[in-house]
C-alpha positions as a printed NumPy array, in Angstrom:
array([[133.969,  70.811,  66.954],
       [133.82 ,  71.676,  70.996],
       [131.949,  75.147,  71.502],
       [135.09 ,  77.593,  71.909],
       [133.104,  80.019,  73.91 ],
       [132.376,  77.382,  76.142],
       [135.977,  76.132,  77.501],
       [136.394,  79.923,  77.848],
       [133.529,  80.215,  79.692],
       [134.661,  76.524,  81.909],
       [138.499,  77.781,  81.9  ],
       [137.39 ,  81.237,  83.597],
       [135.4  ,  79.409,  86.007],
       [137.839,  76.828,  87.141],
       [140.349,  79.947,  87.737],
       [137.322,  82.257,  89.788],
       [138.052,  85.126,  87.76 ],
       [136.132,  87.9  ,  89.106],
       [133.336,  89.776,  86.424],
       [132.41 ,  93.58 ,  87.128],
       [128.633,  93.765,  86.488],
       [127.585,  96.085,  83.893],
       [124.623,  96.158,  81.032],
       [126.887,  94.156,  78.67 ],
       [127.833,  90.501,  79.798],
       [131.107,  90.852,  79.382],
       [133.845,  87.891,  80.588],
       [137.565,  87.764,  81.109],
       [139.943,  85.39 ,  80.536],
       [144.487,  85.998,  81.25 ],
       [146.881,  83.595,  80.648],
       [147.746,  84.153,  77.187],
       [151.068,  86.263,  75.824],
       [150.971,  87.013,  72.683],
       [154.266,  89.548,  70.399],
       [152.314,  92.977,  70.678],
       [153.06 ,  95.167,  67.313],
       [152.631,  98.753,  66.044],
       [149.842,  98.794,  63.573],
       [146.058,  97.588,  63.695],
       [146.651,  94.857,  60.661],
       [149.301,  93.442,  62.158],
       [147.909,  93.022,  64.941],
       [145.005,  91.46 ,  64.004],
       [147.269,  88.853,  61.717],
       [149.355,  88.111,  64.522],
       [146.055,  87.407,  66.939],
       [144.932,  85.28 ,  63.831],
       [147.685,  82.961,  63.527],
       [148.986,  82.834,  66.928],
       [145.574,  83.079,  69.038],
       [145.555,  80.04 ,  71.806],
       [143.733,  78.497,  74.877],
       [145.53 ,  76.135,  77.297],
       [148.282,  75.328,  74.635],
       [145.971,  74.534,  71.353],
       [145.229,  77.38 ,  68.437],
       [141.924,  78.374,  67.808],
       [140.073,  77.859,  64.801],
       [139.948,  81.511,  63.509],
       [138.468,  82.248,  60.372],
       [139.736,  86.379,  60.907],
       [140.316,  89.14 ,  63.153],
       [139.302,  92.675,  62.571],
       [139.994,  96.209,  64.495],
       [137.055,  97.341,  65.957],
       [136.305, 101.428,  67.011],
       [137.5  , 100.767,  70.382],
       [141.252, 101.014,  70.373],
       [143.061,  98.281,  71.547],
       [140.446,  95.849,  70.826],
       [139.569,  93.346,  67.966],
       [137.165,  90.977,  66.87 ],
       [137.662,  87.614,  66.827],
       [136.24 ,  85.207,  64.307],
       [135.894,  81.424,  64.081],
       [135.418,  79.256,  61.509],
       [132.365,  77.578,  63.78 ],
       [131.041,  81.351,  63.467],
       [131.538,  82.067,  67.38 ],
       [132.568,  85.517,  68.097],
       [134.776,  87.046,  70.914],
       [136.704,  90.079,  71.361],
       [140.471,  90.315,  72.738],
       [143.222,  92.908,  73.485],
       [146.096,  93.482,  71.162],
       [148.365,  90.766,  73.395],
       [145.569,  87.962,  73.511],
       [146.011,  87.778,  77.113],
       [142.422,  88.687,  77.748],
       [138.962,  88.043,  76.106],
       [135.507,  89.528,  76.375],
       [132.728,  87.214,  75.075],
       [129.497,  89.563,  74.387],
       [127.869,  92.258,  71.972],
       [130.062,  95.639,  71.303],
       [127.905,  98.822,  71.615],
       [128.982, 102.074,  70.185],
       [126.783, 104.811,  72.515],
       [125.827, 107.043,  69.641],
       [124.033, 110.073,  69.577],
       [120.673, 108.64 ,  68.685],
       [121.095, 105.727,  71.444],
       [122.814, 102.667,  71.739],
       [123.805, 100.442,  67.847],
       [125.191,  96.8  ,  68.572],
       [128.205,  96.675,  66.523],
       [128.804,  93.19 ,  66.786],
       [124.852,  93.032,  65.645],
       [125.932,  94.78 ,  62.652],
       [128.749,  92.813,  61.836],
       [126.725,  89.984,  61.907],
       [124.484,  91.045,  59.768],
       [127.267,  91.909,  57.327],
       [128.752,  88.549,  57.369],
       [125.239,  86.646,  57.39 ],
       [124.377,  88.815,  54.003],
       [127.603,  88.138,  52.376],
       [127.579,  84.401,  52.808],
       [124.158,  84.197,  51.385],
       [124.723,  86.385,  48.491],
       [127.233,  83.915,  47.815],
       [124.781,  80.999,  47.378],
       [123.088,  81.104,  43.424],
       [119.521,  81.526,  42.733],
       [120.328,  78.327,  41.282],
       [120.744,  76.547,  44.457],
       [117.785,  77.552,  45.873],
       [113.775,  77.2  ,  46.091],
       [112.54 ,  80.579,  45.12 ],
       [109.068,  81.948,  44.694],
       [108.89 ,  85.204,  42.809],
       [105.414,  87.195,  41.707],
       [105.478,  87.898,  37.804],
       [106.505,  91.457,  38.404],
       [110.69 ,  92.154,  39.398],
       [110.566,  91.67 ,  43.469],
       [111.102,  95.311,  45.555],
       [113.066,  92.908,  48.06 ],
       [113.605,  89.178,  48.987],
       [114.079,  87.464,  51.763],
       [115.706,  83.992,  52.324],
       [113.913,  81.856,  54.289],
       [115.807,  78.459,  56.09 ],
       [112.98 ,  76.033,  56.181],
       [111.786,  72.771,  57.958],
       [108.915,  70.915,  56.06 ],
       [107.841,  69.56 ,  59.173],
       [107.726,  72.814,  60.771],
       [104.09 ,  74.076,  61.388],
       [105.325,  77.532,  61.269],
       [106.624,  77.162,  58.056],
       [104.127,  75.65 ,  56.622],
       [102.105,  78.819,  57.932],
       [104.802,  81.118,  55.987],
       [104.619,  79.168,  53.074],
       [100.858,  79.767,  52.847],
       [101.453,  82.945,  52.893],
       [103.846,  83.023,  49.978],
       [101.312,  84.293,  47.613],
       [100.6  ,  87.392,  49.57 ],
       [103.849,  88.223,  49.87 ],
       [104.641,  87.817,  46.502],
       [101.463,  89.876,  45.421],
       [103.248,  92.907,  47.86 ],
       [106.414,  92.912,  46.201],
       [108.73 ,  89.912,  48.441],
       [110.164,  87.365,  46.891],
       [110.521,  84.159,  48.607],
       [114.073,  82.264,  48.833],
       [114.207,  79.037,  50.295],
       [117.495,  77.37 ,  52.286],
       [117.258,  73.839,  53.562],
       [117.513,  73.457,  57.026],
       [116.209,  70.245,  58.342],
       [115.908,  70.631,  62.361],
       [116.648,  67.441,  63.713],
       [119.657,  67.257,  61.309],
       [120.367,  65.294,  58.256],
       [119.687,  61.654,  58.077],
       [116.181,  62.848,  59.386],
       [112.694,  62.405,  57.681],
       [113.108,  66.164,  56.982],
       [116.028,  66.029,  55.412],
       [115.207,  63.194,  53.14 ],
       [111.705,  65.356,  51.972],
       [114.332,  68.608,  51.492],
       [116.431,  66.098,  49.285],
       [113.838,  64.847,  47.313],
       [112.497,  68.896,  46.479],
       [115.987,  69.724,  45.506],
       [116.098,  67.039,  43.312],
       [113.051,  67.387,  41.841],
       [112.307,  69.023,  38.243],
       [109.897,  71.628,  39.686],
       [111.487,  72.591,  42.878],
       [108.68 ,  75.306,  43.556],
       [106.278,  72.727,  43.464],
       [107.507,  70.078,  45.321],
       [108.349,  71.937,  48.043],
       [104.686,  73.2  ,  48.527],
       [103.747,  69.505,  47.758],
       [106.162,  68.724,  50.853],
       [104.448,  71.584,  52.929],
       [101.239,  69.864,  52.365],
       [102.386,  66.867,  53.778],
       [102.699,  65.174,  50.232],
       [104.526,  62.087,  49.293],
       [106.862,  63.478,  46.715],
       [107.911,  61.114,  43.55 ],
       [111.662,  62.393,  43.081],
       [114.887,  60.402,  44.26 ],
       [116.772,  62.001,  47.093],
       [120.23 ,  60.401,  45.814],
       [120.687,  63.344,  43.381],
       [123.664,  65.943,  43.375],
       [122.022,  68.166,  46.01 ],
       [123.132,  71.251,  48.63 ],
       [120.824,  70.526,  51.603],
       [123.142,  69.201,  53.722],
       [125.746,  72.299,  52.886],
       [122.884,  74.748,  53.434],
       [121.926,  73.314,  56.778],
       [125.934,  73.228,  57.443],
       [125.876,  76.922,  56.381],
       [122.709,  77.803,  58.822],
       [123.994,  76.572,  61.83 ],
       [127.318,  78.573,  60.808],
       [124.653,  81.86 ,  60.603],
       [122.782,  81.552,  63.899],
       [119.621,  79.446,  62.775],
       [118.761,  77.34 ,  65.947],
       [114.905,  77.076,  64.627],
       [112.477,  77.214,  61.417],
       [111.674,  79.412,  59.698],
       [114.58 ,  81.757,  60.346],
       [113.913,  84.6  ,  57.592],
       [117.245,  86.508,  56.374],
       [116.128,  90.082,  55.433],
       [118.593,  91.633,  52.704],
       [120.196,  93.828,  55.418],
       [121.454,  90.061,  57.189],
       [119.042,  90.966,  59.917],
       [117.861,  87.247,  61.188],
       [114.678,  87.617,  62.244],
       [113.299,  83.934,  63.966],
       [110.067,  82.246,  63.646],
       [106.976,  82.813,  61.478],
       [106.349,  87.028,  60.56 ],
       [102.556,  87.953,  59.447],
       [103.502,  89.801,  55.791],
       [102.185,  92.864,  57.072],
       [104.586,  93.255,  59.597],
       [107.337,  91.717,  57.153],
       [106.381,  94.228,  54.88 ],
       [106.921,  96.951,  57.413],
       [110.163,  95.117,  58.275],
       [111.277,  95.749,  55.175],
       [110.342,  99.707,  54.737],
       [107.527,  98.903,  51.359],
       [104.579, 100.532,  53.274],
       [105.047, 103.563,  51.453],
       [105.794, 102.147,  48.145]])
């Protein structure tokens, strides 16, 4: 599908609409009428069934009210996020801040660390390539990984400490250079093998694993799913808040990360 933000971004260009500078990039976009109505719900049903750009509907997966009167949240089914007003005549593509007492909290942050948690949580145990210490985990993580990936290979040997501390390890497939790659064949083969756990170190030592990779198998979904979330790189570690938090983490600093110092 054609990035969204994108021909917003080209379609405000091609019309010179003029930005105001300020600390959030924020963009505008008129053109499009929309029925304006009373309540906040409505609104943000009528902005997700009617919502368009030069004469085609976007793909919205939902629209939701946001503190700032006036103003919702748009969101796609590619996972792309915008903002317009109640009429959908204008957009603003960028992070909502709420100025709170104690500084500034990116709302749209938070939302999509709400959304990232919930669409995980929805994945089974089952479905995944998990590495648990033999005493109940104090918090896990889910961990989109690359065999290839020296970085994860790096986090992987690491597994044990973490474990030791308390973190559970959960895998997610996420070949890089996309499926119908060498890494996504190897990802294939440890989902399809009978000791997942194993193979998948096996693979992170650069192994030749002995399982097919024509079983019944979610790898391709789960790198589907990633892209969806924000991964653009491995390892891209999911912290049980949503927080997405790219690229290899030493386990004392994910242990931090994850408030156990004091436990």
């Amino acid at each position: 599908m054609p990035n969204t933000i994108r021909e917003v971004e080209d379609t405000m260009h091609q019309r010179r609409s003029l930005v105001a500078k300020s600390c959030v990039p924020w963009l505008a976009l008129t053109g499009l009428l929309l029925p304006v109505v009373a309540s906040a719900d409505a609104v943000a049903e009528r902005l997700a069934e009617n919502l368009q750009v030069n004469g085609q509907s976007m793909p919205v997966e939902q629209v939701n009210a946001t503190p700032m009167d006036g103003v919702y949240h748009v969101i796609l089914d590619s996972g792309e996020s915008f903002y317009s007003n109640a009429d959908g005549s204008h957009f603003l593509v960028g992070d909502l801040y709420q100025n709170a007492d104690n500084g500034l909290i990116n709302l749209t942050e938070q939302a999509q660390n709400q959304e990232r948690a919930e669409a995980l949580a929805s994945i089974p145990a089952s479905e995944r390539v998990v590495f648990q210490g033999v005493n109940e985990p104090k918090a896990t993580v889910i961990v989109f990984t690359d065999p290839t990936c020296p970085y994860c290979v790096r986090l992987h040997e690491a597994i044990p400490e973490l474990n030791e501390r308390g973190i559970a390890v959960h895998y997610m497939a996420f070949p890089r250079a996309g499926m119908g790659s060498g890494a996504a064949t190897t990802l294939e083969q440890v989902w399809c093998s009978e000791n997942r756990s194993e193979a998948m170190t096996q693979a992170k030592q650069d192994q030749t694993l002995a399982a097919s990779a024509n079983c019944d198998n979610p790898v391709a979904e789960q790198y589907e799913l990633g892209k969806v979330l924000g991964v653009q790189g491995t390892p891209a570690i999911v912290l049980p808040n949503g927080q997405m938090v790219p690229g290899f983490v030493p386990p004392d600093r994910l242990v931090s990360m994850l408030g156990l110092n004091d436990e």
